[in-house]
KELUM-545262 format. One line per field, with one value per residue (C-alpha): residue in three letters; z, x, y; residue number from 1. Coordinates in steps of 0.2 Angstrom, whole numbers, plus 5000, padded with zeros to 4 digits. Example, Ala and Ser with C-alpha at 12.3 -4.5 7.8 and 13.67 -1.06 7.14 Angstrom:
<atoms>
tivo c(ALA,SER);
c3 c(5039,5036);
c1 c(5062,5068);
c2 c(4978,4995);
gutor c(1,2);
</atoms>
This chain:
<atoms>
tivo c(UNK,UNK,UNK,UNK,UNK,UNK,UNK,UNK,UNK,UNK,UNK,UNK,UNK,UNK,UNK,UNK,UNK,UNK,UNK,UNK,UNK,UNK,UNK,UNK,UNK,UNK,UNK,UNK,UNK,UNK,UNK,UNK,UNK,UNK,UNK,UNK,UNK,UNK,UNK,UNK,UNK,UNK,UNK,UNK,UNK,UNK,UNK,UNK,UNK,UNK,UNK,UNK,UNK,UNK,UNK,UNK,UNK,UNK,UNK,UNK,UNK,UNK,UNK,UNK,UNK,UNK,UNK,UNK,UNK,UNK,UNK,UNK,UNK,UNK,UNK,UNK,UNK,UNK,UNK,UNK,UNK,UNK,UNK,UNK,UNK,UNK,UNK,UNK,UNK,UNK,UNK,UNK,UNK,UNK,UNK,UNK,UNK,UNK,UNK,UNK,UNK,UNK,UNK,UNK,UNK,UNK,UNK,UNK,UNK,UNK,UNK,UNK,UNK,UNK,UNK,UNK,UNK,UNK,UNK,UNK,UNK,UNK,UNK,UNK,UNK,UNK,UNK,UNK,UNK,UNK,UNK,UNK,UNK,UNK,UNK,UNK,UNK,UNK,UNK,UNK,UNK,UNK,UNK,UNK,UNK,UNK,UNK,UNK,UNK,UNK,UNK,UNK,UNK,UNK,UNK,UNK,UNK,UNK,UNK,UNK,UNK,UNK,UNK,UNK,UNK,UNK,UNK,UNK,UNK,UNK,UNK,UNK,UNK,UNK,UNK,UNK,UNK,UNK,UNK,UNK,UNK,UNK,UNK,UNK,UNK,UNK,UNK,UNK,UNK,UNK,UNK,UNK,UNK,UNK,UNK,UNK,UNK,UNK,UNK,UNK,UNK,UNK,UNK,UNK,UNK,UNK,UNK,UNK,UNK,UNK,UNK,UNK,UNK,UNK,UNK,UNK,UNK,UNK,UNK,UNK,UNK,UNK,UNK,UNK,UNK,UNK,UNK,UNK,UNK,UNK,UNK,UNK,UNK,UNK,UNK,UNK,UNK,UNK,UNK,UNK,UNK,UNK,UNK,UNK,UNK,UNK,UNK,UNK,UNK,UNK,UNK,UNK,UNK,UNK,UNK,UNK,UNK,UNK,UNK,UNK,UNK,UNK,UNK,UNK,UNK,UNK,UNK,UNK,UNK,UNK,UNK,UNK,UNK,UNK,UNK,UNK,UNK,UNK,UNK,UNK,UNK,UNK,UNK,UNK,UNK,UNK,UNK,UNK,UNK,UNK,UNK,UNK,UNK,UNK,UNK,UNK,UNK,UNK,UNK,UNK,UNK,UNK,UNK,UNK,UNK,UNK,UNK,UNK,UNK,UNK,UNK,UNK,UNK,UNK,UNK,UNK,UNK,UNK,UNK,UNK,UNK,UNK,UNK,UNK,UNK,UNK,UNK,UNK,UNK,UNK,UNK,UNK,UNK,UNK,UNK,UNK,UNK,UNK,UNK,UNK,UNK,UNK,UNK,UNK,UNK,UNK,UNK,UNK,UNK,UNK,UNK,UNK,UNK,UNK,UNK,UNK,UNK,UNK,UNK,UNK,UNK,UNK,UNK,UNK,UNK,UNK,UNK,UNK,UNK,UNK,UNK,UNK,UNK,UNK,UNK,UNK,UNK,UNK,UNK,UNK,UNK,UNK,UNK,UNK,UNK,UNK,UNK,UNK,UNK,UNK,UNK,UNK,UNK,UNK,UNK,UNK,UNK,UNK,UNK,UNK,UNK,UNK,UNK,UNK,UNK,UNK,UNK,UNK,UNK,UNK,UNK,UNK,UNK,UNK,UNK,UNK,UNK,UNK,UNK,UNK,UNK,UNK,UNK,UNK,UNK,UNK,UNK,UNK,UNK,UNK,UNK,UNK,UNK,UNK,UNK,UNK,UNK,UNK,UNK,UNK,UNK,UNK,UNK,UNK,UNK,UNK,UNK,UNK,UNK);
c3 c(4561,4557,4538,4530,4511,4509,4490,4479,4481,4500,4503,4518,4518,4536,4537,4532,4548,4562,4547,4547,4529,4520,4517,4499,4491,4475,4463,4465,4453,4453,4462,4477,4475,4478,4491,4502,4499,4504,4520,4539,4544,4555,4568,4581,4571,4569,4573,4569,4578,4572,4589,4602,4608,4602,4594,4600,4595,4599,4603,4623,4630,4633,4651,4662,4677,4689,4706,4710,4724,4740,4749,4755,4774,4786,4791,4810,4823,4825,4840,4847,4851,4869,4878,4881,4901,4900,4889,4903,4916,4904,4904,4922,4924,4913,4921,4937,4934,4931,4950,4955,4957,4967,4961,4969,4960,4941,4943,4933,4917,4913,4912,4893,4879,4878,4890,4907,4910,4904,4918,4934,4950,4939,4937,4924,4925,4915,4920,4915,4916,4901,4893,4893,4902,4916,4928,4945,4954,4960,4969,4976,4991,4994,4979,4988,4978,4982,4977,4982,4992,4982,4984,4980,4975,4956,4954,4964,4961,4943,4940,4938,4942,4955,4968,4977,4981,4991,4992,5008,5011,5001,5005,5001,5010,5009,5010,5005,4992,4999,4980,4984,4989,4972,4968,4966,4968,4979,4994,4997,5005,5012,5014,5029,5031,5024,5027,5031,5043,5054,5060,5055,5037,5036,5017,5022,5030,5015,5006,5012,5001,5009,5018,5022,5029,5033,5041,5051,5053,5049,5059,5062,5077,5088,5088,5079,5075,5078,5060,5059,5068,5057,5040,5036,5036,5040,5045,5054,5055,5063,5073,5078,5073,5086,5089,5106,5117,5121,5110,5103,5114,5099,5096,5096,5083,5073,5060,5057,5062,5065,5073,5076,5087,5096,5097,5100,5115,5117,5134,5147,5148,5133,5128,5136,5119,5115,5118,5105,5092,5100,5083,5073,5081,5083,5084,5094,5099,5112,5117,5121,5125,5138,5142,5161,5170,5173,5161,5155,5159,5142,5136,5140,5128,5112,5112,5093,5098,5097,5102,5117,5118,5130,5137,5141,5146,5167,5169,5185,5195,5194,5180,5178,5178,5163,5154,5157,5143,5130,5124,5107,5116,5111,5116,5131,5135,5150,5153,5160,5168,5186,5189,5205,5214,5209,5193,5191,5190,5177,5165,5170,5160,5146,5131,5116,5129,5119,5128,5143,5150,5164,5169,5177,5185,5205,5206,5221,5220,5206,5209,5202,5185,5185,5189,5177,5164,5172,5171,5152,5149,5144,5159,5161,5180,5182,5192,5203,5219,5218,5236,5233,5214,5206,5197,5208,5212,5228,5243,5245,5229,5231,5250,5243,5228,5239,5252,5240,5232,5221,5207,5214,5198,5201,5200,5196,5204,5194,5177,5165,5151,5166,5161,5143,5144,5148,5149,5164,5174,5164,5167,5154,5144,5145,5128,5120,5106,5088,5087,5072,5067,5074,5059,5069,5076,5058,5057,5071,5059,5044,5030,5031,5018);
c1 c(3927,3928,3925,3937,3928,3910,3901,3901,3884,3883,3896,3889,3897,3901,3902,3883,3880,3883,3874,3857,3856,3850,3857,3863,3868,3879,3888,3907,3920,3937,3946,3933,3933,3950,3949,3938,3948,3966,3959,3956,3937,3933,3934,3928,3913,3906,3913,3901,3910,3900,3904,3909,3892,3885,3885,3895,3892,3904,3920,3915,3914,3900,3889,3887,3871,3873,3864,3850,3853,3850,3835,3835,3837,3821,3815,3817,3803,3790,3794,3781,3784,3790,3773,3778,3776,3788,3800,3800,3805,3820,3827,3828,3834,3848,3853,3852,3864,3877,3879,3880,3900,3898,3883,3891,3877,3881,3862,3865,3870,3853,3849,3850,3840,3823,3811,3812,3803,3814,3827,3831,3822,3808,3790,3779,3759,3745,3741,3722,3724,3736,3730,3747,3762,3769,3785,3775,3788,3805,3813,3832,3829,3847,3856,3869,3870,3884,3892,3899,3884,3872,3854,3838,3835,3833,3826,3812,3801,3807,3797,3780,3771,3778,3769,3781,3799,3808,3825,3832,3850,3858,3867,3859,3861,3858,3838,3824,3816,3801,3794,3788,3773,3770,3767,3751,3752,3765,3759,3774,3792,3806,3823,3827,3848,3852,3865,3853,3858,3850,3834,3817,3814,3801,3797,3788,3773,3769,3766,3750,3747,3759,3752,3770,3787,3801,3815,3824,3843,3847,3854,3839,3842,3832,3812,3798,3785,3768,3762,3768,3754,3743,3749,3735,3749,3745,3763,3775,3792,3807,3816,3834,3838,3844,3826,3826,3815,3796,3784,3772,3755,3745,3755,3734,3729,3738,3729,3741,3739,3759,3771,3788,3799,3810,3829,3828,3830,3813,3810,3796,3779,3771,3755,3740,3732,3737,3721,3712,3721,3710,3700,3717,3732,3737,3756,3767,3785,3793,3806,3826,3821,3823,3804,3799,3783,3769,3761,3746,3730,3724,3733,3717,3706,3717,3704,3711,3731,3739,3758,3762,3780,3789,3803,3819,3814,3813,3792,3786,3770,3759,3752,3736,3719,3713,3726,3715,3703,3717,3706,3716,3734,3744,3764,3763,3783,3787,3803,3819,3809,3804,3787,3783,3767,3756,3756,3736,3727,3716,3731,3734,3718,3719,3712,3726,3744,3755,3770,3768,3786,3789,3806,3820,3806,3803,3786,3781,3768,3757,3742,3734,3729,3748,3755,3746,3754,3772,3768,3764,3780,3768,3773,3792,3792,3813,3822,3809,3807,3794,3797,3797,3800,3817,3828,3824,3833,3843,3834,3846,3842,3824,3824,3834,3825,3807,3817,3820,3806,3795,3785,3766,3755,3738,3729,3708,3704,3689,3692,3682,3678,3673,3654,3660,3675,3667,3688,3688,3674,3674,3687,3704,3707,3722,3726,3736,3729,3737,3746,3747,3764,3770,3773,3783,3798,3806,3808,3820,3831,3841,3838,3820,3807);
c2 c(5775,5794,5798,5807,5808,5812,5809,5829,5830,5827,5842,5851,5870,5870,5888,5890,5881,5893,5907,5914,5912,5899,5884,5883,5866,5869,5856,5858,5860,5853,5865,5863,5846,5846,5858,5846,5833,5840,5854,5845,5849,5863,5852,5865,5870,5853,5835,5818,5804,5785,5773,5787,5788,5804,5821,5835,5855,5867,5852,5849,5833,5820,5828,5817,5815,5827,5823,5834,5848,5848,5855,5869,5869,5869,5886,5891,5886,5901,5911,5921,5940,5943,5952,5969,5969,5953,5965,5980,5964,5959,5977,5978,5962,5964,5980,5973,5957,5969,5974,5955,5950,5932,5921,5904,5892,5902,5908,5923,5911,5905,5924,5927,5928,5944,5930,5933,5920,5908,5914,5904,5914,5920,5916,5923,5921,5929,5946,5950,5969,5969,5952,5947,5936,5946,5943,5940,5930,5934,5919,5922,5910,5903,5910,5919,5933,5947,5962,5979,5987,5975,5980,5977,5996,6003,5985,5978,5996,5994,5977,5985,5970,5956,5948,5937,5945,5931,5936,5924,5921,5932,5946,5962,5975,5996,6003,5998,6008,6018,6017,6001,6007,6012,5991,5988,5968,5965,5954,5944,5952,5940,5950,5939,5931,5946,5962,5974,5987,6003,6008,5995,6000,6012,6010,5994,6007,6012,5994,5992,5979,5968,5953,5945,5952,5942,5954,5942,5936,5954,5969,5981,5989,6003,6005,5996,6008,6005,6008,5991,5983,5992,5983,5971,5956,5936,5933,5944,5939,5950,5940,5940,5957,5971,5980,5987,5996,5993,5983,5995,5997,5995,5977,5968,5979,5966,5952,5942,5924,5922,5936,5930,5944,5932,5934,5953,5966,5970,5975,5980,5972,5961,5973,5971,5976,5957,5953,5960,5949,5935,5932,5929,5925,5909,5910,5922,5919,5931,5921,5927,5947,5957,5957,5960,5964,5952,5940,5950,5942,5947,5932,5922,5929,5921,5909,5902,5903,5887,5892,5905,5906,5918,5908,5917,5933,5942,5938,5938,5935,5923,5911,5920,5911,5916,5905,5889,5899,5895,5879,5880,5879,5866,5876,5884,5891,5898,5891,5902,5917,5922,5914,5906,5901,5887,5881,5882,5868,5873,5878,5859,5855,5863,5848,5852,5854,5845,5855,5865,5870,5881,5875,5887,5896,5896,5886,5879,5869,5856,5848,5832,5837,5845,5826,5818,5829,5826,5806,5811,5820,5835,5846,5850,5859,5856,5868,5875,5875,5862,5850,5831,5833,5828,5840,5856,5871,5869,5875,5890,5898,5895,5904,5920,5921,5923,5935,5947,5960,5956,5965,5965,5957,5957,5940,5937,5921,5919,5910,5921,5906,5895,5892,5888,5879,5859,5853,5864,5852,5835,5823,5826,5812,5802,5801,5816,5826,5824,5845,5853,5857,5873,5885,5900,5889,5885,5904,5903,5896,5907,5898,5893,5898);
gutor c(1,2,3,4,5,6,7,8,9,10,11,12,13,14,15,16,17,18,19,20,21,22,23,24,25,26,27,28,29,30,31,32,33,34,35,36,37,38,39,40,41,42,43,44,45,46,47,48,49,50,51,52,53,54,55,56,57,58,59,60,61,62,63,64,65,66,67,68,69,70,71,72,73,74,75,76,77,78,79,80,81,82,83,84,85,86,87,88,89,90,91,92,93,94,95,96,97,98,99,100,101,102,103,104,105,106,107,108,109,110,111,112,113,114,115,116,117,118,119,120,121,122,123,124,125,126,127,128,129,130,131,132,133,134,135,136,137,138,139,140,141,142,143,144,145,146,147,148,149,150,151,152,153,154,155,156,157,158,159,160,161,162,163,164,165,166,167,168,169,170,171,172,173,174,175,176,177,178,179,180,181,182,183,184,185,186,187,188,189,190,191,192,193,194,195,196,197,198,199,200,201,202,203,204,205,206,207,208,209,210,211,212,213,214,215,216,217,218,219,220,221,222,223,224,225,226,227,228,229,230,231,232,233,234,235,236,237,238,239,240,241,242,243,244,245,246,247,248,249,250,251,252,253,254,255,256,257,258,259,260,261,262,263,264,265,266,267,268,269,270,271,272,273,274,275,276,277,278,279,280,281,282,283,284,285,286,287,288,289,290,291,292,293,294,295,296,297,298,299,300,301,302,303,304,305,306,307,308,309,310,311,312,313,314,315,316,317,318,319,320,321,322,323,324,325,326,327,328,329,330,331,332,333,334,335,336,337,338,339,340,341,342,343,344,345,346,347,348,349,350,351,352,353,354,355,356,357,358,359,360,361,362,363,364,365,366,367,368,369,370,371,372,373,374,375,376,377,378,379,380,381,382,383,384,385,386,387,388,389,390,391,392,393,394,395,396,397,398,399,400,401,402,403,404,405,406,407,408,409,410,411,412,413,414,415,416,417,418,419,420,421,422,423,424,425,426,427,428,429,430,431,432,433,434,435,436,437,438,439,440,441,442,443,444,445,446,447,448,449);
</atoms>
């Protein structure tokens, strides 16, 4: 119920509200009376409603609850700053996956962002020099990256401090940078299953700090220099290229346990400086080159080698006797060459042969210690010119073959490891010798790490 009539003496002057003076109660007269009784309130100014649920001021409506806001969202994660020497790697990076047109496995995708180390193919690790994360690793193996004349120059000396540079099966192609000699850590180069072209890349001379190179599956052609030998490298792998001409005399001055120079045209002999390697080498594949000339008898004094592989090549002579010294010998190839002669009993002996093949040669003769590894499937002596044996050259071949000249090799009767080899006077055992795996042959393959 709203009132309409208020008692004289309880006559609020409305207007005096909203004043700042005060408030002044008066007795009306008749004519106010009136007044007040006739005019509508000021509805606007001031409105008192009995059973609607309140007081209004100022003629709005009742508020209602207003639910309260929301929170505010959650502040990103901290991110730590990006180390400096990681920052200069990104740069590089960036610039180079500009040049790369084909990436077949969308490598290049993951490549975003200001951390290197977050992209597929790189590694970072703690560089203590600079006390900070650094870009060590570069690992392209089997991407199949390509572009128009895409190399790996104006990048690989721009990353100030990588390690390990495996670039395999790609295809690359132009120089080498020879300011890769300015890397102070890099140990680790693998370029091979590659485009590469021209003579044998003579910026690798000058990283003296590498103790790796892969250059195979690629198209180097000409000389190898001799300065190769001279790198302090375990493993030395450059074969199936177009390298030609002799092997460098100095080839023993190598340390590297593992030299791969198969699938070439190497020719002439294999360098009697092999023997000085006798304290480190213990894998060396020759085979498919044009090599000719005797078998050194140097050969003998790699008293550590465990693989000997010259098959496919135009040796001659005689096995020497100082190969029954190779105690360590587990592969001994000679297949597809121009031996003849007995094959020496003593070689026979050897305590580690797991494979000795001398097939498509012109042997005449085996003994017993020789037999016993035929039984064993050890000794492959097929097509020779062995009589009473299966699988021999036809007599014919074998008769021109001995009427024609032959390269005179000189042969040392004595064995020179004689009073210290005990294999060479005890009896051989009949069970074979668990080989190590041979680490050189997967490199006769383009894709292998």
């Amino acid at each position: 119920m709203t009132i309409k009539y208020l008692p004289p003496t309880f006559i609020i002057l409305l207007p005096l509200l909203c004043s700042t003076n005060p408030l002044v109660l008066a007795t009306p007269t008749h004519d106010d009376q009136f007044h007040n009784l006739t005019s509508k309130p000021n509805r606007k100014a001031f409105e008192i409603i009995i059973g609607g649920g309140g007081v209004t001021i100022g003629g709005g409506t009742p508020s209602s609850d207003c639910p309260p806001p929301p929170p505010p969202p959650c502040s990103p994660p901290y991110q730590p700053p990006v180390p400096t020497r990681v920052e200069i790697a990104t740069r590089v990076i960036q610039e180079f996956k500009k040049r790369i047109e084909c990436d077949p496995f969308q490598v290049i995708q993951t490549w975003t962002g200001r951390n290197a180390c977050e992209y597929k193919g790189f590694r970072c690790a703690y560089l203590k020099k600079y006390n900070q994360q650094a870009v060590f690793s570069v690992q392209f193996n089997g991407f199949g990256f390509a572009g128009r004349n895409l190399g790996i120059d104006n990048f690989i000396e721009k990353l100030p401090d990588v390690s390990i540079f495996h670039a395999n099966s790609n295809n690359f192609s132009g120089v080498i940078p020879e300011s890769i000699n300015t890397l102070p850590y890099l140990f680790e180069l693998d370029l091979s299953n590659n485009k590469y072209e021209g003579e044998f890349p003579s910026a690798v001379l000058g990283a003296t700090q590498l103790t790796y190179l892969d250059l195979r599956f690629n198209g180097f052609s000409g000389r190898v220099p001799p300065q190769v030998f001279n790198l302090q490298l375990v493993a030395l792998f450059i074969n199936n290229n177009k390298l030609e001409q002799e092997l460098p005399w100095n080839l023993g001055a190598t340390p590297a346990a593992f030299l791969t120079l198969a699938n070439n045209k190497f020719c002439g002999p294999i360098p009697k400086s092999i023997g000085q390697a006798s304290e480190t080498l213990l894998e060396v594949l020759f085979l498919n080159n044009q090599l000719s000339g005797c078998l050194p008898c140097e050969v003998g004094q790699l008293r550590k080698a465990r693989v000997f592989d010259a098959e496919g090549n135009f040796l001659t002579g005689l096995i020497p006797n100082s190969y029954a010294c190779l105690g360590n010998m587990q592969y001994l190839i000679l297949a597809r060459n121009q031996l003849h002669g007995p094959v020496p009993e003593a070689v026979c002996r050897l305590p580690k042969l797991v494979n000795l093949t001398l097939s498509n040669n012109y042997f005449t003769e085996v003994g017993p210690e020789c037999m016993k590894l035929i039984k064993k499937k050890v000794l492959d002596v097929s097509n020779n010119c062995i009589p009473g044996l299966p699988c021999q050259r036809p007599t014919q071949e074998c008769e021109r073959f001995f009427n024609e000249p032959k390269y005179s090799c000189p042969q040392v009767q004595q064995i020179p490891c004689l009073g210290s080899a005990p294999y060479l006077t005890a009896e051989v055992s009949i069970d074979l010798p668990h080989p190590q795996p041979a680490l050189s042959y997967p490199a006769l393959a383009p894709g292998s790490n």
